[in-house]
GUNU-767476 format. One line per field, with one value per residue: x, z negated, y negated of N, C-alpha, C in turn; residue in three letters; chain; residue number from 1. Coordinates in steps of 0.1 Angstrom, whole numbers, plus 5000, padded with zeros to 4 digits. Atoms other than C-alpha are relative to their C-alpha. Example, Ala and Ser with C-alpha at 12.3 -4.5 7.8 and 13.67 -1.06 7.14 Angstrom:
# residues 2
n_x <- [5009	4991]
n_z <- [5000	5000]
n_y <- [5012	5011]
ca_x <- [5123	5137]
ca_z <- [4922	4929]
ca_y <- [5045	5011]
c_x <- [5009	4992]
c_z <- [5000	4992]
c_y <- [4988	4989]
r <- [ALA	SER]
c <- [A	A]
k <- [1	2]
END
This chain:
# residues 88
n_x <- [5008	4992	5003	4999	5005	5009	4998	4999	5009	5005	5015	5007	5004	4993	4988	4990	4996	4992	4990	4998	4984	5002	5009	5012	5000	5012	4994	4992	4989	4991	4996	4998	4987	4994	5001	4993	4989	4994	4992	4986	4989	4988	4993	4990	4996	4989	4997	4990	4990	4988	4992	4993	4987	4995	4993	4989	4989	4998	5005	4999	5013	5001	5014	5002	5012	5015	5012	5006	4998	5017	5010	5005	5007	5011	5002	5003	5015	5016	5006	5001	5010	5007	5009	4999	4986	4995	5000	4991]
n_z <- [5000	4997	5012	4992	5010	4998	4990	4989	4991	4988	4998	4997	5009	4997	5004	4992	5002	5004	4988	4997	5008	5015	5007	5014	5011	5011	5009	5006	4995	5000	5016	5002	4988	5009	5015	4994	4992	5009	5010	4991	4995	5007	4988	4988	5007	5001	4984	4995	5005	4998	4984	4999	5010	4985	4994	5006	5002	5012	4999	4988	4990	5003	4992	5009	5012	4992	5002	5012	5007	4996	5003	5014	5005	4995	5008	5012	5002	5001	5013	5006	4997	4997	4985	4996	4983	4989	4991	4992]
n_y <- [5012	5015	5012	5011	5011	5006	5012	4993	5000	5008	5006	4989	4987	4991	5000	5000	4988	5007	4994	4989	4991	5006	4992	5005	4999	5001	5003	4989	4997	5014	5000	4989	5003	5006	4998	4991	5005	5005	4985	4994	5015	4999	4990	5007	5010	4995	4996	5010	5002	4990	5002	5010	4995	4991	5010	4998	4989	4995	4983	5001	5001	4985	4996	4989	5006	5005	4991	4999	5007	5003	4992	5004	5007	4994	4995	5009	5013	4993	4995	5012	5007	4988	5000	5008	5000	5005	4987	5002]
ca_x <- [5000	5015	5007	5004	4999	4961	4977	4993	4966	4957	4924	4912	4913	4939	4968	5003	5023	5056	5089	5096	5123	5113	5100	5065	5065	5040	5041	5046	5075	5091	5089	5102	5133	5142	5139	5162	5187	5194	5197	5223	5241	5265	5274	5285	5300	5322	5324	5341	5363	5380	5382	5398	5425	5432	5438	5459	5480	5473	5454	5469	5449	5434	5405	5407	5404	5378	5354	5360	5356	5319	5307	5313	5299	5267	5264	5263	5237	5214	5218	5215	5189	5171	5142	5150	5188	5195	5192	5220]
ca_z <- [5000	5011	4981	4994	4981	4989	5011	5033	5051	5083	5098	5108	5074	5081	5063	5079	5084	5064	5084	5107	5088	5056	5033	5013	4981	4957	4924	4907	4928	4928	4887	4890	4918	4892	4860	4881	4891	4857	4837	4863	4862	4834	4858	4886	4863	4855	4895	4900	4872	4881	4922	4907	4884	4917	4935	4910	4908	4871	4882	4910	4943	4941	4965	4934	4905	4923	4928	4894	4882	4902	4895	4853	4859	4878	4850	4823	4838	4842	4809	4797	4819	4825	4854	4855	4875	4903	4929	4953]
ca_y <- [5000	4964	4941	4904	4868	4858	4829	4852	4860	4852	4833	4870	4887	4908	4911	4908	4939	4938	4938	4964	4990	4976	5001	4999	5010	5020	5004	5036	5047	5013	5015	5050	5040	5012	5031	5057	5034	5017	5052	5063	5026	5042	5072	5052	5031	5058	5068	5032	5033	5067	5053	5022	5041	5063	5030	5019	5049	5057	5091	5109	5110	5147	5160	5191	5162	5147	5171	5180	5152	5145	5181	5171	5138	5153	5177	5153	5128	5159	5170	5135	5121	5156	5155	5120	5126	5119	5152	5155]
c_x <- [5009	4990	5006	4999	4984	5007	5009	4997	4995	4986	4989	4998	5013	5012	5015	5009	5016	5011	5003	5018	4998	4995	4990	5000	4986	5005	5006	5014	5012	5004	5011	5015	5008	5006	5015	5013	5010	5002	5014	5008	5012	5014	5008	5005	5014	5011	5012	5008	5006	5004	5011	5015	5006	5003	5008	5013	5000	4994	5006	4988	5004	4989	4994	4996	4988	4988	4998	4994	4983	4996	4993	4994	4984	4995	4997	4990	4988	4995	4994	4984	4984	4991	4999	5013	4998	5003	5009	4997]
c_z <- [5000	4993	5009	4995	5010	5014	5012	5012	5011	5004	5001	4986	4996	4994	5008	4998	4995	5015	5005	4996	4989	4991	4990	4985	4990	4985	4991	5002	4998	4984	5000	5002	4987	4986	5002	4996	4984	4985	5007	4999	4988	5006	5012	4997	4997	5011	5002	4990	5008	5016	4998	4995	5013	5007	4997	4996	4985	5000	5013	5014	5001	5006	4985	4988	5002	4997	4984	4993	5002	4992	4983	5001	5003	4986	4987	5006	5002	4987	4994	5005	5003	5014	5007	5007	5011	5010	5008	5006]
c_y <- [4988	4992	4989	4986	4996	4987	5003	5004	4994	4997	5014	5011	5009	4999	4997	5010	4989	5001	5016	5009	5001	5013	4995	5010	5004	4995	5005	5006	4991	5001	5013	4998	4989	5008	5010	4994	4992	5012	5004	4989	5006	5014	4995	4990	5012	5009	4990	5001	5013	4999	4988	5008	5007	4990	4996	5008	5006	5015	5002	5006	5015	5003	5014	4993	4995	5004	5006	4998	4995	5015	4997	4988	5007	5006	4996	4991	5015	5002	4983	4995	5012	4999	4985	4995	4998	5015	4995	5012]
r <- [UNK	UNK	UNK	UNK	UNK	UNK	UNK	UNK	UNK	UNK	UNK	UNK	UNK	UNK	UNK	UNK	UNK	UNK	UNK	UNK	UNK	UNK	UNK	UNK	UNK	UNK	UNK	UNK	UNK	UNK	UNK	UNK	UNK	UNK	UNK	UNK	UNK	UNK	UNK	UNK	UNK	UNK	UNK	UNK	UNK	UNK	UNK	UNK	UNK	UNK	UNK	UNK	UNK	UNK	UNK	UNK	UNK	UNK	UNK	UNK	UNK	UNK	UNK	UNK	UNK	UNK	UNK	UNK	UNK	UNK	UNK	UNK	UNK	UNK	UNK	UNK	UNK	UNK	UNK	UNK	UNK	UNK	UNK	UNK	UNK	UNK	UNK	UNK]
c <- [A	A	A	A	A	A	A	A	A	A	A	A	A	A	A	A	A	A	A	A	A	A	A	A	A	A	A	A	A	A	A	A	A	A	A	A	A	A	A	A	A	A	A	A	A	A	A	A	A	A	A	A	A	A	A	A	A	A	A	A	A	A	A	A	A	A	A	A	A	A	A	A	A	A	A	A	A	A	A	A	A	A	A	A	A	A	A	A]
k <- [1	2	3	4	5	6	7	8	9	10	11	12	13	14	15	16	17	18	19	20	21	22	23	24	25	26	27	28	29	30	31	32	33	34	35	36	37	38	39	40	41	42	43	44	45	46	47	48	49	50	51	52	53	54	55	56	57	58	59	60	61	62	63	64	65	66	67	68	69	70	71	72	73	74	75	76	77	78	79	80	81	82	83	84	85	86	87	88]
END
């Protein structure tokens, strides 16, 4: 559903479609997609610290720590966040 401001509207009634590409949202989802995105913000908080230290040189660059290192974060926001994770 494309929520609108009353003054929107055109002479015919009709709403105006949003941009094309745009996605519409339901309010529910939209609450959902946010609620999502700021439980996970301490996960990819610890995503960018361990790409920065690897740019820095203080971890060395490892495709083996890496993936380690995602599969334990993954594993801890499920248990953490439970059905509210983040599916990959």
């Amino acid at each position: 559903m494309f929520i609108e401001a009353p003054a929107l509207a055109n002479a015919t009634g009709l709403r105006p479609r949003p941009p094309a590409g745009s996605p519409v949202l339901e309010p529910a989802s939209l609450a959902l997609n946010v609620t999502q995105s700021c439980l996970a913000a301490p996960f990819e908080a610890l995503r960018s610290q361990y790409a920065s230290a690897v740019t820095a040189g203080v971890v060395p660059r490892s495709l083996l720590a890496s993936g380690q290192l995602e599969r334990c974060l993954d594993n801890l926001e499920k248990l953490c966040l439970g059905p509210l994770a983040r599916r990959r």
